[in-house]
N, CA, C and O atoms as a Tinker XYZ file with bonds, in Angstrom:
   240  protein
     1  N     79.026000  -37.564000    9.050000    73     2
     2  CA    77.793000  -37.096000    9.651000    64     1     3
     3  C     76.630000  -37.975000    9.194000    63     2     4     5
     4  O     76.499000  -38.094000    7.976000    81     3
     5  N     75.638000  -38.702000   10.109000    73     3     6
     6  CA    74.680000  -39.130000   10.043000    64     5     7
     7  C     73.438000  -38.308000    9.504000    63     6     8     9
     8  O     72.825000  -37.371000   10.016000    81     7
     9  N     73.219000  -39.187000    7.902000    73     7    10
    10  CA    72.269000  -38.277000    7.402000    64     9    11
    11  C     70.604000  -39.328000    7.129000    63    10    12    13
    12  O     70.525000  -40.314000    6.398000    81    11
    13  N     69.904000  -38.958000    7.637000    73    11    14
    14  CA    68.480000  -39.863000    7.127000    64    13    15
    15  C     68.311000  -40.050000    6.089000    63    14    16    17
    16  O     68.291000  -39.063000    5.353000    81    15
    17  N     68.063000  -41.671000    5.374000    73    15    18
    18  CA    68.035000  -41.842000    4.344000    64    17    19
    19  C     66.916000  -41.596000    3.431000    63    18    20    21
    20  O     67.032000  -41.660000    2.208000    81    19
    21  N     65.536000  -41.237000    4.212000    73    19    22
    22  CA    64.154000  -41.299000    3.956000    64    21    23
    23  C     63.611000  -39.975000    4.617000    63    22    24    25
    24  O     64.129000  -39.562000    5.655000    81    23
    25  N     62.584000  -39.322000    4.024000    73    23    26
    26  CA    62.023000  -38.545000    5.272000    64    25    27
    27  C     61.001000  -38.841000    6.658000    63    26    28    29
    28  O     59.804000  -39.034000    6.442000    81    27
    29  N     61.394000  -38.861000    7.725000    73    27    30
    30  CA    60.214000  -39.670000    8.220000    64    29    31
    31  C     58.833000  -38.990000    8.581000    63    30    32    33
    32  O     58.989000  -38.145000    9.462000    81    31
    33  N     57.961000  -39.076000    8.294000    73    31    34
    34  CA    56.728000  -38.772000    8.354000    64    33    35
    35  C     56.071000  -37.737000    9.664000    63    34    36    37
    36  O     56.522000  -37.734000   10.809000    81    35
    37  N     55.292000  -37.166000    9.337000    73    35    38
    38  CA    54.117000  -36.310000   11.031000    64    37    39
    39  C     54.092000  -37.502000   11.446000    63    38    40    41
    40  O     54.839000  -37.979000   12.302000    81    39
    41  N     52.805000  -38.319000   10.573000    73    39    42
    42  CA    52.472000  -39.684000   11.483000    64    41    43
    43  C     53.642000  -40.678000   12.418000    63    42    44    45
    44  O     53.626000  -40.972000   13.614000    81    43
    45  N     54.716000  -41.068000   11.229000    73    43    46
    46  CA    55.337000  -41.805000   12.343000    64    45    47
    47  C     55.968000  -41.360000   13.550000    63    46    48    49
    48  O     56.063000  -42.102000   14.528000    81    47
    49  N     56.471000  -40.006000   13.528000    73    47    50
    50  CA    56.868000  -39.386000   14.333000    64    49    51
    51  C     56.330000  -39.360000   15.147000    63    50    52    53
    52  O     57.034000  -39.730000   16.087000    81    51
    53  N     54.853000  -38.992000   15.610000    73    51    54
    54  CA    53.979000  -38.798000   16.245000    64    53    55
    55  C     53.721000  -40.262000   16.765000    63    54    56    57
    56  O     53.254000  -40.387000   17.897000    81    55
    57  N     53.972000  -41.281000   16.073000    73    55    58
    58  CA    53.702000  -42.375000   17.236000    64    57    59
    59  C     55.047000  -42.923000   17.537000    63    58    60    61
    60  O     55.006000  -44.098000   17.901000    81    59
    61  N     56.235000  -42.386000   17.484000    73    59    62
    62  CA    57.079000  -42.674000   18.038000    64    61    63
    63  C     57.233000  -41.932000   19.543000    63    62    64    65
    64  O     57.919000  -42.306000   20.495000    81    63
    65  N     56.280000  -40.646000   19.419000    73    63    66
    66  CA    56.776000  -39.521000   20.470000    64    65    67
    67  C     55.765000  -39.729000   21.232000    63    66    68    69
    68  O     55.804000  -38.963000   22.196000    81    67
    69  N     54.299000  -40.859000   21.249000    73    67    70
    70  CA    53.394000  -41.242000   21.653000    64    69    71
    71  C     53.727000  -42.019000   22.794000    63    70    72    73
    72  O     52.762000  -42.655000   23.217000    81    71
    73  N     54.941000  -42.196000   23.523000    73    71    74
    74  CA    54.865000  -42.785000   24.379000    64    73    75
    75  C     55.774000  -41.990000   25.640000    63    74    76    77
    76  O     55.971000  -42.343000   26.803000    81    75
    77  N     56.164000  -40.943000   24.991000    73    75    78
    78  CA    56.919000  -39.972000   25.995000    64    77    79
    79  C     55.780000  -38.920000   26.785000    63    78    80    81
    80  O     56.161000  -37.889000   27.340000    81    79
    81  N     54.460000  -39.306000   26.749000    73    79    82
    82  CA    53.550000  -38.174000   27.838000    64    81    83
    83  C     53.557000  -38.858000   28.890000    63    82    84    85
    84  O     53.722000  -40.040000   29.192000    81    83
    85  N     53.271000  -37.555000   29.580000    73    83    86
    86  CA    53.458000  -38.116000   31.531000    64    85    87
    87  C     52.105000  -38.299000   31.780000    63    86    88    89
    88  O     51.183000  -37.579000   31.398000    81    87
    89  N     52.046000  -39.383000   32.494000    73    87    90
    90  CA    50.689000  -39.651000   32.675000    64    89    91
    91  C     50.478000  -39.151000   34.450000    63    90    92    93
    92  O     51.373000  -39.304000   35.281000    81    91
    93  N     49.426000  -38.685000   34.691000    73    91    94
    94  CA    49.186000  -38.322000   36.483000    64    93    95
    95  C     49.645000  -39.405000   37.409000    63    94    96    97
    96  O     49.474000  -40.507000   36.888000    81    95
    97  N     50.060000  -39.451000   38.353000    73    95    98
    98  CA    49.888000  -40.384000   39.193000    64    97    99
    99  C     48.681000  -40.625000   39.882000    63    98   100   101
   100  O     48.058000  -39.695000   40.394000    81    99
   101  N     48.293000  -41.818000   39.940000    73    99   102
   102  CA    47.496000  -42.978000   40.250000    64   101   103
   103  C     46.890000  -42.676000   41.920000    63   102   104   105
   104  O     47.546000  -43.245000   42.792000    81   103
   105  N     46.108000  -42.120000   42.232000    73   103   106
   106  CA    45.851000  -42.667000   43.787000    64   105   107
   107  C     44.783000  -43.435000   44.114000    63   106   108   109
   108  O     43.956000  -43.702000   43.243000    81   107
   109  N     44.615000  -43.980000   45.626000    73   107   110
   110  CA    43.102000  -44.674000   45.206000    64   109   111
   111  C     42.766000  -44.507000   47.114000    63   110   112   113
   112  O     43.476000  -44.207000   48.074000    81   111
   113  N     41.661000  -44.796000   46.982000    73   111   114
   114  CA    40.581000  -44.643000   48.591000    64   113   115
   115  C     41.812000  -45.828000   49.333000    63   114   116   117
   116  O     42.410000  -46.638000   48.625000    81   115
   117  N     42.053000  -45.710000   51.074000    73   115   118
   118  CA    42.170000  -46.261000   51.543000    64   117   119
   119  C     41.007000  -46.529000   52.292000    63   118   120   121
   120  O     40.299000  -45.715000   52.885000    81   119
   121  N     40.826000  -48.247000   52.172000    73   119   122
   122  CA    39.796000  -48.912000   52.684000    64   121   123
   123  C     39.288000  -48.904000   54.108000    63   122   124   125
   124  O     38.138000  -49.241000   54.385000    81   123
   125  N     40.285000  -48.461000   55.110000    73   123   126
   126  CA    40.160000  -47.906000   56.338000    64   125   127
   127  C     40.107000  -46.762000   56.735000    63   126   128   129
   128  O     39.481000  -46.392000   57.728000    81   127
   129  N     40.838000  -45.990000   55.911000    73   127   130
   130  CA    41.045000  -44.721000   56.792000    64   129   131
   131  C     40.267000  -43.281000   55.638000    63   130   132   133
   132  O     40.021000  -42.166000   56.099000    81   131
   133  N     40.085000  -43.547000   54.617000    73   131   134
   134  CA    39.533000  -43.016000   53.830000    64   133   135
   135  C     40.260000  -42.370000   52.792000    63   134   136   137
   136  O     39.979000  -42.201000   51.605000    81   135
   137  N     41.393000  -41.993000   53.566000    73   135   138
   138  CA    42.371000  -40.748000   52.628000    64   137   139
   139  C     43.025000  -41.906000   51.305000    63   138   140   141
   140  O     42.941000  -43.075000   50.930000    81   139
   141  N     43.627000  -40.729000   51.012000    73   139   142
   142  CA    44.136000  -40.982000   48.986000    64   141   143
   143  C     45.308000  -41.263000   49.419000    63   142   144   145
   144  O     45.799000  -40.517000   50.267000    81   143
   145  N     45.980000  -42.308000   48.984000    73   143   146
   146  CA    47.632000  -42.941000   48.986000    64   145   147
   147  C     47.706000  -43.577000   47.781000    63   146   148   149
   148  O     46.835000  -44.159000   47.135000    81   147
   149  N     48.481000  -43.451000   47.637000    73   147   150
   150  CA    49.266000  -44.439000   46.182000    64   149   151
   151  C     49.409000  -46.026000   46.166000    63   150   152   153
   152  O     49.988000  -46.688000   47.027000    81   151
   153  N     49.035000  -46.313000   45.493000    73   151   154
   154  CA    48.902000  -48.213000   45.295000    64   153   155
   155  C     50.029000  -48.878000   45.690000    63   154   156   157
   156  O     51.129000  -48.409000   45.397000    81   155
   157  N     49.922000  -50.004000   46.374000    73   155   158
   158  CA    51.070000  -50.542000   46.877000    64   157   159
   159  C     52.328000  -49.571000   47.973000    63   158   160   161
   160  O     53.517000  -49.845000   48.131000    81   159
   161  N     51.607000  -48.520000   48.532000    73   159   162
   162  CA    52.079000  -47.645000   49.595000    64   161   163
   163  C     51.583000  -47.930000   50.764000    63   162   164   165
   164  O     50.464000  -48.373000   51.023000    81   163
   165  N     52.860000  -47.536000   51.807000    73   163   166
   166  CA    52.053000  -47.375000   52.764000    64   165   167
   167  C     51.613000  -46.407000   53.345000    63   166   168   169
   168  O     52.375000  -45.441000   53.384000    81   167
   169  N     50.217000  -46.258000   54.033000    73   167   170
   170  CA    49.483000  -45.435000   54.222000    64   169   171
   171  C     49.655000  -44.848000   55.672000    63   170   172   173
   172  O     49.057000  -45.264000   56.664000    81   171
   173  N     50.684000  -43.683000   55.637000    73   171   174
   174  CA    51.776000  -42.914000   56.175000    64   173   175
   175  C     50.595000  -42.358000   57.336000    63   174   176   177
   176  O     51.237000  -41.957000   58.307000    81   175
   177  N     49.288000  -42.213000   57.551000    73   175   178
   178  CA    48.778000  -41.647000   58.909000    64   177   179
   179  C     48.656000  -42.568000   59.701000    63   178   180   181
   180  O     49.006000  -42.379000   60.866000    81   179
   181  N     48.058000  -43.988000   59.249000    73   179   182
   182  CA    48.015000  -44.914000   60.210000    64   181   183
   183  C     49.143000  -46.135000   59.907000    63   182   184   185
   184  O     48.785000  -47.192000   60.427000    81   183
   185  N     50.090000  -46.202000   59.371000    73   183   186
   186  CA    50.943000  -47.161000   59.105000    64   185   187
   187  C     50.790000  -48.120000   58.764000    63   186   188   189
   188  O     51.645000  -48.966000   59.026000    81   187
   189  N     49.437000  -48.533000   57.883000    73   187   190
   190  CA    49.515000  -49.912000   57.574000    64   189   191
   191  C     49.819000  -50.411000   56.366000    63   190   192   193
   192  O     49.859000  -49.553000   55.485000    81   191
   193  N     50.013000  -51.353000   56.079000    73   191   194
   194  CA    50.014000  -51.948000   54.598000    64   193   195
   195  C     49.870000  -53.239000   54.393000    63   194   196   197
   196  O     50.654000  -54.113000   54.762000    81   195
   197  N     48.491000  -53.438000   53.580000    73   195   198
   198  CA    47.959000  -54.796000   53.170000    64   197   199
   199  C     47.393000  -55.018000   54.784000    63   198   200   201
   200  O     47.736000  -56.037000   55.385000    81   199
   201  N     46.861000  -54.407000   55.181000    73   199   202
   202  CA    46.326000  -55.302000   56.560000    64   201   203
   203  C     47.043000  -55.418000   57.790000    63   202   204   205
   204  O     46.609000  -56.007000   58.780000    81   203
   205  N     48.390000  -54.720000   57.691000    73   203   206
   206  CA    49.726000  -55.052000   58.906000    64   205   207
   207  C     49.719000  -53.760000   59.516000    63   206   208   209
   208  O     49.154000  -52.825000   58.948000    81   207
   209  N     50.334000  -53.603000   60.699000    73   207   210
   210  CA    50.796000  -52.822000   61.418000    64   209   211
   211  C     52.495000  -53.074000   60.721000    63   210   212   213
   212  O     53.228000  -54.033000   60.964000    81   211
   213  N     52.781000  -51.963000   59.868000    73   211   214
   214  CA    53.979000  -51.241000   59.923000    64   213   215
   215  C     54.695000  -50.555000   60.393000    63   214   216   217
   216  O     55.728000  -51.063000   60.830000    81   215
   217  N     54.549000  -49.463000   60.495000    73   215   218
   218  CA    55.048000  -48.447000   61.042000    64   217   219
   219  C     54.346000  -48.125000   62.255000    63   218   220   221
   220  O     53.170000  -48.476000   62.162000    81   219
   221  N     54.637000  -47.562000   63.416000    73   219   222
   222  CA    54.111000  -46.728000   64.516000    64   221   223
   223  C     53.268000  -45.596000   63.717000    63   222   224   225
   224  O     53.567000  -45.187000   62.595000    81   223
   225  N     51.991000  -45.094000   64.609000    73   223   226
   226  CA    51.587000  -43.973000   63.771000    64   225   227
   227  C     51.954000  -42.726000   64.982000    63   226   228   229
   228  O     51.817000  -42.830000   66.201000    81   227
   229  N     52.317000  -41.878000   64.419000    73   227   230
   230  CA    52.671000  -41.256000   65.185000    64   229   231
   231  C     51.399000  -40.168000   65.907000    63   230   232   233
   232  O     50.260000  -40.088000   65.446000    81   231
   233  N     51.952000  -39.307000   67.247000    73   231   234
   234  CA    50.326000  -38.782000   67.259000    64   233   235
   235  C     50.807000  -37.507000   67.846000    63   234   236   237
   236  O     51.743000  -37.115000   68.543000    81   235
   237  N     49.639000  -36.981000   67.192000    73   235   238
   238  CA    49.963000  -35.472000   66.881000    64   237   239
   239  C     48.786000  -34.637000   68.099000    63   238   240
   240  O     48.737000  -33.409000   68.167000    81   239
């Protein structure tokens, strides 16, 4: 059985476990259409991305 040779510390612990929080996801303004999409997405009402016609937009 694997036993620790040392005790390890609050502190180090704590910056070992410092990298396991979830951080929010990221959205940002689309420059045309106004709404919130995710970076490097494409922007699913009007289909574009980076400037292109992607997708058809569909119409409702």
């Amino acid at each position: 059985m694997a036993v620790p040779k040392s005790k390890i510390s609050n502190s180090r612990r704590g910056m070992r476990r410092s990298h396991d929080a979830l951080s929010a996801p990221t959205y940002i303004e689309d420059k045309d259409s106004g709404e919130l999409r995710r970076p490097h997405h494409i922007d699913l009402k009007s289909g574009m991305y980076r400037g292109r016609q992607i997708l058809t937009p569909k119409d409702d």
